[in-house]
MOPAC internal coordinates of N, CA, C and O (Angstrom, degrees):
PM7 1SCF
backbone

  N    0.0000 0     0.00 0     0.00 0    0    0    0
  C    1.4219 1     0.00 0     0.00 0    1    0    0
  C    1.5233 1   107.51 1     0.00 0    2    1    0
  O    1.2310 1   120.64 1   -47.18 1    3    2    1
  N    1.5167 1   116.38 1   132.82 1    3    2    1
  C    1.4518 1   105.03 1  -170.81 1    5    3    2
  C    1.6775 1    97.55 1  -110.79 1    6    5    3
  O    1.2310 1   123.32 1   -33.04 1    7    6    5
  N    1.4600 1   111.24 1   146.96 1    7    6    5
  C    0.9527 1   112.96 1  -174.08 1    9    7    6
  C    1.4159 1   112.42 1  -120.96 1   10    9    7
  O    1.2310 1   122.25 1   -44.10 1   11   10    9
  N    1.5716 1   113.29 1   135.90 1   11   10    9
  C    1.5330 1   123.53 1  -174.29 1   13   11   10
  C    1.7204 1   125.58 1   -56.12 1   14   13   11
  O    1.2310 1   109.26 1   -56.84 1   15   14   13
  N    1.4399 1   137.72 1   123.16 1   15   14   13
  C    1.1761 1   122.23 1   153.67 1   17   15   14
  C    1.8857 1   124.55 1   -28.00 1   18   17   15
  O    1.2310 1   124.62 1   -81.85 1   19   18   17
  N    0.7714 1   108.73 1    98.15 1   19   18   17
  C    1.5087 1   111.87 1   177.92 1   21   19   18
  C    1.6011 1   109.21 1   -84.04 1   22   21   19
  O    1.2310 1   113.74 1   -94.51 1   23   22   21
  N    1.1165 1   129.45 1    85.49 1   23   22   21
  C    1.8328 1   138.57 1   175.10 1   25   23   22
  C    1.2669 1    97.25 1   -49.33 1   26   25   23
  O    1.2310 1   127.49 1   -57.30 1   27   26   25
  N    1.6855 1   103.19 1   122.70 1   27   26   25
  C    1.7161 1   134.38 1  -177.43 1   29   27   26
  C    1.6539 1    85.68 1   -65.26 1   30   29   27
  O    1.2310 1   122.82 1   -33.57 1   31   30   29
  N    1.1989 1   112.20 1   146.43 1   31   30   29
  C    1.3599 1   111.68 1   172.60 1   33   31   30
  C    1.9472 1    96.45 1   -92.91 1   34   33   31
  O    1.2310 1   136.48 1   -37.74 1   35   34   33
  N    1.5539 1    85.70 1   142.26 1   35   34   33
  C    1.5027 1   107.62 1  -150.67 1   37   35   34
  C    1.9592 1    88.66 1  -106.13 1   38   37   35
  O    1.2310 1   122.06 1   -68.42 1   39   38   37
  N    1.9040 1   113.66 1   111.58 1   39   38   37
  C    1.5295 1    98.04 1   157.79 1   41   39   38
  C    1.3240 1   132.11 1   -41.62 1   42   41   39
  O    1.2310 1   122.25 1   -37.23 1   43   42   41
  N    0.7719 1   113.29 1   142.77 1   43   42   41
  C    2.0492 1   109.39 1   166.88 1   45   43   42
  C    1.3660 1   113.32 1   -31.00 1   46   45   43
  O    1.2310 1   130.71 1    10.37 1   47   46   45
  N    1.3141 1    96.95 1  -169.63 1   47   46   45
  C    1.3616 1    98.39 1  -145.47 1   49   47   46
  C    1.8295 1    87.90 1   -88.68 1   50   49   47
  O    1.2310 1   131.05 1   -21.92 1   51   50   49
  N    1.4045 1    96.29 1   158.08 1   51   50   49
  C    1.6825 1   105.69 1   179.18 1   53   51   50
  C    1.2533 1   110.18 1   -84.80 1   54   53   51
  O    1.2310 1   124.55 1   -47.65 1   55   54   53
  N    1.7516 1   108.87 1   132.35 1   55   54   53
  C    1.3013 1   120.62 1  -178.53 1   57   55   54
  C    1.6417 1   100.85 1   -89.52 1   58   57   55
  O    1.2310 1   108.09 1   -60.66 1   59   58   57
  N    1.0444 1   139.85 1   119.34 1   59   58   57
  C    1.3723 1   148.25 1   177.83 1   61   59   58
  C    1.9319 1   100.34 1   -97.00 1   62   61   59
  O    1.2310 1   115.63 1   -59.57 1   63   62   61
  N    1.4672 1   125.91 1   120.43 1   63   62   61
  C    1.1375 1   121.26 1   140.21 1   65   63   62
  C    1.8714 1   132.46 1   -47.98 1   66   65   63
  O    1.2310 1   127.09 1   -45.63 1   67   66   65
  N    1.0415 1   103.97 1   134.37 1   67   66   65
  C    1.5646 1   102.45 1   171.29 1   69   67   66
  C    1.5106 1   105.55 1   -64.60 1   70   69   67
  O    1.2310 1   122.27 1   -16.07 1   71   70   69
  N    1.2421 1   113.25 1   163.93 1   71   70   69
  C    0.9490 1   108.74 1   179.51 1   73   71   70
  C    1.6373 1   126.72 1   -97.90 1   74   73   71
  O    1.2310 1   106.36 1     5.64 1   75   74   73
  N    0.9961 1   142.95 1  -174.36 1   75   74   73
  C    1.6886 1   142.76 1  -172.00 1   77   75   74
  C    1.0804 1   105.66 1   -63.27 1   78   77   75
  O    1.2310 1   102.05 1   -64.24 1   79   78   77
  N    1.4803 1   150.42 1   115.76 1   79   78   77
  C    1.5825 1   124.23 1   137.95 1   81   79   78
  C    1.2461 1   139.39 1   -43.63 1   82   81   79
  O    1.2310 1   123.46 1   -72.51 1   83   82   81
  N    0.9753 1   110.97 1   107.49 1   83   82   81
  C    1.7224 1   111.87 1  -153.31 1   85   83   82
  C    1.5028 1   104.45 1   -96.21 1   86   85   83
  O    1.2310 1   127.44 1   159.35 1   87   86   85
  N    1.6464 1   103.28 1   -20.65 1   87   86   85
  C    1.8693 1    99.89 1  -172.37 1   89   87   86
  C    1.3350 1   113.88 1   -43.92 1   90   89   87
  O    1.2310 1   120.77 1   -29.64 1   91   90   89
  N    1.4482 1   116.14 1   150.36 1   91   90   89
  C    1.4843 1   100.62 1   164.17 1   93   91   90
  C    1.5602 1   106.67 1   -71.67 1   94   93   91
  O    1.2310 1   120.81 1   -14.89 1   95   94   93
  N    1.1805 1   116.06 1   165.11 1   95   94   93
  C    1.9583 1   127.41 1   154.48 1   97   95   94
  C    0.9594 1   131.02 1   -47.99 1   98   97   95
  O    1.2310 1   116.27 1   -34.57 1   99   98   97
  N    1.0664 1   124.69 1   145.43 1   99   98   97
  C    1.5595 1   141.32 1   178.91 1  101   99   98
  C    1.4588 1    95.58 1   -24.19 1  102  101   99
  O    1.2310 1   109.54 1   -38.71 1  103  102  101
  N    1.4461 1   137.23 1   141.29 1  103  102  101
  C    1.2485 1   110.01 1   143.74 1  105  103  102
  C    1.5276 1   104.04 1    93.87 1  106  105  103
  O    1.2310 1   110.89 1   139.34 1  107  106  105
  N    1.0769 1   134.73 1   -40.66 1  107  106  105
  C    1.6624 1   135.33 1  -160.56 1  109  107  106
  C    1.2564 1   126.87 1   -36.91 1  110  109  107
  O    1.2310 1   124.05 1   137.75 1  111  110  109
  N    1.5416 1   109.83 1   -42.25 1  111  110  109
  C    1.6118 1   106.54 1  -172.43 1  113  111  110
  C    1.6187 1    92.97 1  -108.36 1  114  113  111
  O    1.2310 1   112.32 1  -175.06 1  115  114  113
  N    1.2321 1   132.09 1     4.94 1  115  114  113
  C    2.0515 1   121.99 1   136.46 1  117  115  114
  C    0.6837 1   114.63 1   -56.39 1  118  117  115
  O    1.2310 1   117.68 1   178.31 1  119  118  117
  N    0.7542 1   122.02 1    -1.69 1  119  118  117
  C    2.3388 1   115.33 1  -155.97 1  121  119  118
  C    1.6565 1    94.60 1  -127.15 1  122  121  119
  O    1.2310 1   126.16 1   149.48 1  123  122  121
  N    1.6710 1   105.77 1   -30.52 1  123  122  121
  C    1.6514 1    89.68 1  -177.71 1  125  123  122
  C    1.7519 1   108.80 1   -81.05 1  126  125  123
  O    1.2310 1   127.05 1   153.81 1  127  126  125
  N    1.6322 1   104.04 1   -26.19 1  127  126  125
  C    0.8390 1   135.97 1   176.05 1  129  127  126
  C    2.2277 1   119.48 1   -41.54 1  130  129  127
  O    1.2310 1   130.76 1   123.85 1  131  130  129
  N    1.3688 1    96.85 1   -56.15 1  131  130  129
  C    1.4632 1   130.57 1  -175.12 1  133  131  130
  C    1.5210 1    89.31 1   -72.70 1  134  133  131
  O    1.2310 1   125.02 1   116.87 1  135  134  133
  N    1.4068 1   107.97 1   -63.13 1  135  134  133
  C    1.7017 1   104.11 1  -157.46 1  137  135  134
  C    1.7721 1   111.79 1   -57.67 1  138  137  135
  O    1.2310 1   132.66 1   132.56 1  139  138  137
  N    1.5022 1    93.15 1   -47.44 1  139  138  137
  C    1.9474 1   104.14 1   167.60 1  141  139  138
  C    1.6768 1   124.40 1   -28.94 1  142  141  139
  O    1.2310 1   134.48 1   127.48 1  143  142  141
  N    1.8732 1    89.60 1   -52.52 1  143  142  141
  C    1.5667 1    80.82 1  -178.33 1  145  143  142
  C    1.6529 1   116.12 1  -112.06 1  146  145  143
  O    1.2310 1   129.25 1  -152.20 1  147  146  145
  N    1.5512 1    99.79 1    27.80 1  147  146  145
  C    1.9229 1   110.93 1   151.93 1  149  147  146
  C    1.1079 1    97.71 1   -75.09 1  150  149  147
  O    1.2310 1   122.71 1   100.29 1  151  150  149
  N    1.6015 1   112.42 1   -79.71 1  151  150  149
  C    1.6375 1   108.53 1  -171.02 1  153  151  150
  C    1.3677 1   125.61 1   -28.02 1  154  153  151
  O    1.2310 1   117.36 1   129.78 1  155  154  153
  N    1.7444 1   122.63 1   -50.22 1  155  154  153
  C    0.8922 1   140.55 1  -174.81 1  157  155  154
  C    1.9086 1   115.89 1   -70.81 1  158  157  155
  O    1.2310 1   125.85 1   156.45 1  159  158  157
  N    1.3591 1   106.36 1   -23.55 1  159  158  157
  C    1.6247 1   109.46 1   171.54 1  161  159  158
  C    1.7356 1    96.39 1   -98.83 1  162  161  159
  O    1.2310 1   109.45 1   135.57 1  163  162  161
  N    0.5714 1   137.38 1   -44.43 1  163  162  161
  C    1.8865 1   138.34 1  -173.09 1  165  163  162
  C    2.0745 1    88.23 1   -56.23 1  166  165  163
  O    1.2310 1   109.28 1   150.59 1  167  166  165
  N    0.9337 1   137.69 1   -29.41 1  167  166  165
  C    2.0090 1   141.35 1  -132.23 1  169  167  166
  C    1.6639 1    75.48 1  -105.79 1  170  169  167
  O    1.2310 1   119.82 1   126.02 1  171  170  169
  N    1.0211 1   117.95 1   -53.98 1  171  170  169
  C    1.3966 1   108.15 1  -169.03 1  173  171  170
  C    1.5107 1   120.74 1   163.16 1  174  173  171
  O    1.2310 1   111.08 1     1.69 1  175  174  173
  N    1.6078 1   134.39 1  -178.31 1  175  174  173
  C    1.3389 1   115.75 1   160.18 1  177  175  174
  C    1.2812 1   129.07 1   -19.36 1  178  177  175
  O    1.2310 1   103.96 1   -45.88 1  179  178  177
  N    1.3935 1   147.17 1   134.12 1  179  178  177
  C    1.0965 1   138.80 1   152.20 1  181  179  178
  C    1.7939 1   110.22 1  -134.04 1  182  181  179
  O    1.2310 1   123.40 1    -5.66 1  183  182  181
  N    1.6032 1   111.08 1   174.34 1  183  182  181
  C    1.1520 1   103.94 1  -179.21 1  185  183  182
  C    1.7022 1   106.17 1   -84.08 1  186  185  183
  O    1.2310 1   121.65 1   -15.51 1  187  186  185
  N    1.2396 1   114.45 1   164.49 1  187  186  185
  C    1.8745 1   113.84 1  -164.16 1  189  187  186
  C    1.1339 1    79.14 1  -116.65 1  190  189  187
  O    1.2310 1    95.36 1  -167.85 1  191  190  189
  N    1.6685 1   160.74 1    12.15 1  191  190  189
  C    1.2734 1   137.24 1   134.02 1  193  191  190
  C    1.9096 1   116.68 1   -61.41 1  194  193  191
  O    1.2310 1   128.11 1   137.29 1  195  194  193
  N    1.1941 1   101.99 1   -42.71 1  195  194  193
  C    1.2068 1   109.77 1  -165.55 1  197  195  194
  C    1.6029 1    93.86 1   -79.74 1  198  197  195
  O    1.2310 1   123.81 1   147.67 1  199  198  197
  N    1.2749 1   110.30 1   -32.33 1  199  198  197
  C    2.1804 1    79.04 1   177.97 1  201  199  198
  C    1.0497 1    85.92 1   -70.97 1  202  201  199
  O    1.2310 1   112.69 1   103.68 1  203  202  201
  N    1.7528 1   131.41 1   -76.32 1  203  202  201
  C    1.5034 1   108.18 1  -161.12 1  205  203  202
  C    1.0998 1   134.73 1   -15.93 1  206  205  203
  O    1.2310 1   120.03 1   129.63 1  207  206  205
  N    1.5419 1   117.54 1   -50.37 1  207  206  205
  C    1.6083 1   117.69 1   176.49 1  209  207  206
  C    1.4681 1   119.66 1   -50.17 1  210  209  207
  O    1.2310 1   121.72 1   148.09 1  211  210  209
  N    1.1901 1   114.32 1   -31.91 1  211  210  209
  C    1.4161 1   147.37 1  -145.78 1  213  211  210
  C    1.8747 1   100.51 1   -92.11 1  214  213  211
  O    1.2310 1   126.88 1   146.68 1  215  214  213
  N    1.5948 1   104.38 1   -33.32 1  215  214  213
  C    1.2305 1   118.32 1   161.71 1  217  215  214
  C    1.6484 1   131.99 1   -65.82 1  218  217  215
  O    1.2310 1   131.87 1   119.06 1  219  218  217
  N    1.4337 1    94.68 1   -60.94 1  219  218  217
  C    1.2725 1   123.82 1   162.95 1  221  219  218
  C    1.4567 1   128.34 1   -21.03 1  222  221  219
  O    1.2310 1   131.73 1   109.74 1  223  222  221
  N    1.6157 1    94.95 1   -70.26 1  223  222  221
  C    1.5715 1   135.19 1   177.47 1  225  223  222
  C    1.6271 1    92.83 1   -56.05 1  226  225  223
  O    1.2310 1   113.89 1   120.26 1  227  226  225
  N    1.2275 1   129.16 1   -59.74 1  227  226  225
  C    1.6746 1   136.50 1  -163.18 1  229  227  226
  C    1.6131 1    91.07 1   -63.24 1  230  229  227
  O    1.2310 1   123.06 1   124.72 1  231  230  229
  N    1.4659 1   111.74 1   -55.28 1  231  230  229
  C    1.5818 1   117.66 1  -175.30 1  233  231  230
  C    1.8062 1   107.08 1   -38.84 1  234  233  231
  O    1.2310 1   123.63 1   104.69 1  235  234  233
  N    1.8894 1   110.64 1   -75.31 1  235  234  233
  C    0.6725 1   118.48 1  -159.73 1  237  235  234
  C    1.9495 1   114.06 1   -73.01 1  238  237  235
  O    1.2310 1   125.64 1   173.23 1  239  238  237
  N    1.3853 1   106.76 1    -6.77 1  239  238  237
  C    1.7231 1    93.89 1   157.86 1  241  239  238
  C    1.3240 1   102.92 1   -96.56 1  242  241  239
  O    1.2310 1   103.66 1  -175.73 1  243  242  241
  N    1.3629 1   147.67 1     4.27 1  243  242  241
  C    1.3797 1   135.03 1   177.23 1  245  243  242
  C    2.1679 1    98.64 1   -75.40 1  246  245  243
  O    1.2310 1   131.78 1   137.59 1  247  246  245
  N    1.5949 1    94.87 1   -42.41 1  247  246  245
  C    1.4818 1    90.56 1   173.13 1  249  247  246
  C    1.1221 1   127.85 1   -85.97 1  250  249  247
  O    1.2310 1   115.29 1  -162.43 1  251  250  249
  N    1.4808 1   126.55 1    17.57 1  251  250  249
  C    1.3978 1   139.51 1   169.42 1  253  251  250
  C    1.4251 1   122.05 1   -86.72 1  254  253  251
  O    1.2310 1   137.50 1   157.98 1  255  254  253
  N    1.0946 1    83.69 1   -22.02 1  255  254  253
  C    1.3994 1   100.20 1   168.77 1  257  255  254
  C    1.5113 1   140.30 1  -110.63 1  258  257  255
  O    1.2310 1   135.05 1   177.23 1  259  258  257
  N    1.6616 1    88.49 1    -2.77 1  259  258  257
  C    1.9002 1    85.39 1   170.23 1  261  259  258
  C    1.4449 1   105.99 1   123.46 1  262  261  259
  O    1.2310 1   125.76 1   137.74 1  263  262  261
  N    1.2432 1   106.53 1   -42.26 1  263  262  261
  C    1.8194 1   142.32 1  -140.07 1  265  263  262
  C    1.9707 1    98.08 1   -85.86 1  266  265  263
  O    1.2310 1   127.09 1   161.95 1  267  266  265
  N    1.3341 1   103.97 1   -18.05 1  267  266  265
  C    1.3787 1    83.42 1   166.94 1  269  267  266
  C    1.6608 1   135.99 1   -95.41 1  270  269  267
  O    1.2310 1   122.58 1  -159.29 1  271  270  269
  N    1.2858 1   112.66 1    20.71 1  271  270  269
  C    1.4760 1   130.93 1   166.83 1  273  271  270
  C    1.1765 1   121.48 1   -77.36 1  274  273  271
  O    1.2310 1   127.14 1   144.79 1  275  274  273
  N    1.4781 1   103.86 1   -35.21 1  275  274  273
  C    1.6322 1   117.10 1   171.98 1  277  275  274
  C    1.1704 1   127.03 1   -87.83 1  278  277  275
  O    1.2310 1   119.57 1   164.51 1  279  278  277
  N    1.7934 1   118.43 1   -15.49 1  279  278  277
  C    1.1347 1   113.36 1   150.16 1  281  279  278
  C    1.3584 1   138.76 1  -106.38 1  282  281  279
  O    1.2310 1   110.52 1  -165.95 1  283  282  281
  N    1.1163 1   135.43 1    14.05 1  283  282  281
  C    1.2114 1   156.83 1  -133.32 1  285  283  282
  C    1.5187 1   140.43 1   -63.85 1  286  285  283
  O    1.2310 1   130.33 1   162.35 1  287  286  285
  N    1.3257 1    97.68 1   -17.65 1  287  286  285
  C    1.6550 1   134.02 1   148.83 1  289  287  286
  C    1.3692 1   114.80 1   -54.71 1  290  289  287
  O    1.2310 1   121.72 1   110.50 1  291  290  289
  N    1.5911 1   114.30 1   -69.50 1  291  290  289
  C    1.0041 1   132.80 1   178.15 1  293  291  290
  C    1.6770 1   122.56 1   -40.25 1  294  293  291
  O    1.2310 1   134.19 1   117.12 1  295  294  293
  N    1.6503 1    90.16 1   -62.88 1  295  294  293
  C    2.0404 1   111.66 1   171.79 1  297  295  294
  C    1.9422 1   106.80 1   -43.09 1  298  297  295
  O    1.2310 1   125.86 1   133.71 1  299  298  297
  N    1.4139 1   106.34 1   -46.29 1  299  298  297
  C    0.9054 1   117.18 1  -173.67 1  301  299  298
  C    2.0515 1   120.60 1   -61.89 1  302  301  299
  O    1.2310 1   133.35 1   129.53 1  303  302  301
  N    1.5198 1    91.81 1   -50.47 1  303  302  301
  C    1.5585 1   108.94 1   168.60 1  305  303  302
  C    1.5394 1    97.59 1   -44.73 1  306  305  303
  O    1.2310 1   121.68 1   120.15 1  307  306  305
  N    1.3064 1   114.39 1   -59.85 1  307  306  305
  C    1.6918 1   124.10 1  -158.04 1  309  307  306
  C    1.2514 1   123.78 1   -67.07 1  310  309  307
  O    1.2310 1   129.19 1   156.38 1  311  310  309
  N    1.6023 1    99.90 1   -23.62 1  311  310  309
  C    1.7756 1    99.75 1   171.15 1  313  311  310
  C    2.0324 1   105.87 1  -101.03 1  314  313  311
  O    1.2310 1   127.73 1   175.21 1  315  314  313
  N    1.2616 1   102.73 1    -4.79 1  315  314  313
  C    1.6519 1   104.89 1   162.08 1  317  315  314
  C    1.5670 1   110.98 1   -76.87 1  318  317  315
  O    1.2310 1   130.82 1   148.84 1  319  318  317
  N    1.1995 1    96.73 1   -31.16 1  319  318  317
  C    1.7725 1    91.38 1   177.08 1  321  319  318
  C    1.4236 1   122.21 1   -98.21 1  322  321  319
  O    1.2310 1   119.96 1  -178.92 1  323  322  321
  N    1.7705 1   117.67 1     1.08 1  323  322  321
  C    1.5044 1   127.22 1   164.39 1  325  323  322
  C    1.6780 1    90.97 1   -86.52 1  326  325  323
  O    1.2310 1   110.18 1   144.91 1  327  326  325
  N    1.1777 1   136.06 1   -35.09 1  327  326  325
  C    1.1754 1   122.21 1  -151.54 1  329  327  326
  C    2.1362 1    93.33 1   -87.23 1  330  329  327
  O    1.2310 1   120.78 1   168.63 1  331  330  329
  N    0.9579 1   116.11 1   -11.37 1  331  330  329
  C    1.6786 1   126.05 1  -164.66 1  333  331  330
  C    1.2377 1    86.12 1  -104.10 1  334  333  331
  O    1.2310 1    98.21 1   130.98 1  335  334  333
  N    1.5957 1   156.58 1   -49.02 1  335  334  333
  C    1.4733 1   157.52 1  -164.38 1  337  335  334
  C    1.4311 1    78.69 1   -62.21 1  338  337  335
  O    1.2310 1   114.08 1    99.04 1  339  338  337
  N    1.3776 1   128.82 1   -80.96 1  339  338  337
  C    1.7617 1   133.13 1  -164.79 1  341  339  338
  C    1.3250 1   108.34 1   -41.05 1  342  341  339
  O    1.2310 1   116.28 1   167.79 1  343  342  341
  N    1.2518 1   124.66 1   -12.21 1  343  342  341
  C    1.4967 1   127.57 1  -159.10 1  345  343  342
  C    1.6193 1    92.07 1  -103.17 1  346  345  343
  O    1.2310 1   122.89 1   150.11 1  347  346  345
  N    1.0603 1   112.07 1   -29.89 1  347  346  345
  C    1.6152 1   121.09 1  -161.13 1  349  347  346
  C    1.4744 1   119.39 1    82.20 1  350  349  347
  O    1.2310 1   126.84 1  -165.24 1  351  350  349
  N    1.6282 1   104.44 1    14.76 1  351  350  349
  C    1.4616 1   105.89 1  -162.16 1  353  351  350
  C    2.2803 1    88.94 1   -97.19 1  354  353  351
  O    1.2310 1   128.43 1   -93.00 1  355  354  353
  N    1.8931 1   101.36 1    87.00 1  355  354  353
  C    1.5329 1    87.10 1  -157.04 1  357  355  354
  C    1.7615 1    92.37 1  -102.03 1  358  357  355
  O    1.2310 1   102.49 1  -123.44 1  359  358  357
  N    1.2434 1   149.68 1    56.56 1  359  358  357
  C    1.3053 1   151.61 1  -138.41 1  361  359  358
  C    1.6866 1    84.00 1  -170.56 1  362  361  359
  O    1.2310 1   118.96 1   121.84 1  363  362  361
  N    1.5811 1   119.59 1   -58.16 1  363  362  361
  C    0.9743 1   103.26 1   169.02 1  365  363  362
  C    1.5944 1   151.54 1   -65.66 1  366  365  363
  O    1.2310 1   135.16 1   142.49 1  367  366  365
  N    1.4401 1    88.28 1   -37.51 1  367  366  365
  C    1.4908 1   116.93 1   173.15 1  369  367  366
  C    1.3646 1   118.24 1   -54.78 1  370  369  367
  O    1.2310 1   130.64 1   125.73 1  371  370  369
  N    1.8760 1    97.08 1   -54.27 1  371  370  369
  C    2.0937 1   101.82 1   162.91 1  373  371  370
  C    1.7730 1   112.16 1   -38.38 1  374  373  371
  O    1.2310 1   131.42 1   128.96 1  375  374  373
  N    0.8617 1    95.56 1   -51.04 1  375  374  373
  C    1.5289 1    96.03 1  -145.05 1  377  375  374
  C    1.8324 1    97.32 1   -75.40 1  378  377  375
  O    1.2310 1   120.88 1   139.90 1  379  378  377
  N    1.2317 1   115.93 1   -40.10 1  379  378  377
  C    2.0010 1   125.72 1   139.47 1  381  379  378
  C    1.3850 1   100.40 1   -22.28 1  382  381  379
  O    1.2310 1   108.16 1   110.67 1  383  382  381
  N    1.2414 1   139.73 1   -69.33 1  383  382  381
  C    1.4565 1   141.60 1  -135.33 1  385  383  382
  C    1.7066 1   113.22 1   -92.27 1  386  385  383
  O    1.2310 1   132.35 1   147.78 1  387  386  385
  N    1.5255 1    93.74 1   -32.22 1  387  386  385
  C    1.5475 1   118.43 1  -169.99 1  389  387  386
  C    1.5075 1    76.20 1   -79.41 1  390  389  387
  O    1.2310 1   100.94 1    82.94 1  391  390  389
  N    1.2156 1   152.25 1   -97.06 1  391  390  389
  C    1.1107 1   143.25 1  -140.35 1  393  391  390
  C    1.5696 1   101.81 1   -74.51 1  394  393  391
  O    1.2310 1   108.64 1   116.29 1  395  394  393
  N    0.9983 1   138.85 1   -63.71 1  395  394  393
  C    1.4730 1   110.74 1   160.82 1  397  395  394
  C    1.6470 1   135.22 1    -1.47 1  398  397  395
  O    1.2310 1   138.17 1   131.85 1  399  398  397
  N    0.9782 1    82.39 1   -48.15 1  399  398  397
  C    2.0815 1   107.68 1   179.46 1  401  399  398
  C    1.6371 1   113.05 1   -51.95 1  402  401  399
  O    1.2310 1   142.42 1   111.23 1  403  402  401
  N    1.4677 1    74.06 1   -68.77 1  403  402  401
  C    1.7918 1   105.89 1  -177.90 1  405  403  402
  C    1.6358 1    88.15 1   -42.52 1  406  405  403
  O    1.2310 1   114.87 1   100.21 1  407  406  405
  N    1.2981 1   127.32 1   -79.79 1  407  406  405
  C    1.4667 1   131.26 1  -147.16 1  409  407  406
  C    1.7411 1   110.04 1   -83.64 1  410  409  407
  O    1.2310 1   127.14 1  -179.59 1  411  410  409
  N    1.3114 1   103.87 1     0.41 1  411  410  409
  C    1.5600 1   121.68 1   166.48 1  413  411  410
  C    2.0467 1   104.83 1   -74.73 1  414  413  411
  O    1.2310 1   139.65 1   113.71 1  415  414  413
  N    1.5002 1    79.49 1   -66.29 1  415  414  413
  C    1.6093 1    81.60 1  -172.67 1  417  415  414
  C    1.9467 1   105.25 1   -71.41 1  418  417  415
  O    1.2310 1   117.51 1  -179.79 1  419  418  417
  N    1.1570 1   122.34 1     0.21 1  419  418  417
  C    1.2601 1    99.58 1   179.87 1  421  419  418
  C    1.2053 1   101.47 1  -101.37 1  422  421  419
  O    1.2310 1   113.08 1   168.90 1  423  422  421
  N    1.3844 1   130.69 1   -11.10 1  423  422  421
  C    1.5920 1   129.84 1   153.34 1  425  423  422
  C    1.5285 1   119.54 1   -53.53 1  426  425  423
  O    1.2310 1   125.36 1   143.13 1  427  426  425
  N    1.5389 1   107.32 1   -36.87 1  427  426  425
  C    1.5372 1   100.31 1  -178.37 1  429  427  426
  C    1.7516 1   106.97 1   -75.98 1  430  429  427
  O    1.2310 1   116.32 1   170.39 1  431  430  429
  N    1.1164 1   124.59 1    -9.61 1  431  430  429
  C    1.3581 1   119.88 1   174.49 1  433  431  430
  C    1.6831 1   129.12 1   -89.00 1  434  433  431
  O    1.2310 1   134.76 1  -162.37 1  435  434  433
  N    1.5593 1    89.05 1    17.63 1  435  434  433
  C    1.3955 1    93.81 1   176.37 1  437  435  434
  C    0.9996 1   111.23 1  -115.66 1  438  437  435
  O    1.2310 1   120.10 1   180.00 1  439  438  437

């Protein structure tokens, strides 16, 4: 006697979540970049090669990643204010960086 496949009755259809966006933000490692050498100019003397570098370095992984098209204003502020640290002009550069910040982190909130 042959006996028929009988089809398991099947729940509806599966709702799958998307998954997390995990990228970092627009901007992310500028901003970790910027904040490093606030802390680091607010702490006390430091050498103005080494933030510069410190700029640089933030610059050049922001374009390693793609990420400086989307911020590009910003990239721009950040190497005006590495190029003003070298100058010793560092009063100016803060006040570059502080607003940099501001418009860093209001990119990550979008």
């Amino acid at each position: 006697m042959a006996t028929e496949a009988v089809p398991r009755s099947m729940p509806g259809p599966r709702v799958v979540d998307l998954p997390p966006d995990i990228r970092p933000r627009a901007g992310h490692e500028l901003l970790v970049g910027v904040e490093k050498v606030l802390s680091r100019l607010t702490s006390g003397p430091q050498k103005a090669v080494g933030l510069a570098d410190d700029l640089r370095t933030a610059l050049a992984r922001t374009a390693a990643l793609g990420d400086s098209c989307r911020v590009r204003p910003q990239c721009d502020g950040v190497r005006l204010a590495a190029d003003l640290l070298l100058r010793d002009e560092v009063v100016d550069a803060h006040a570059i960086l502080v607003r940099m910040r501001a418009e860093l982190a209001d990119a990550q909130r979008r």
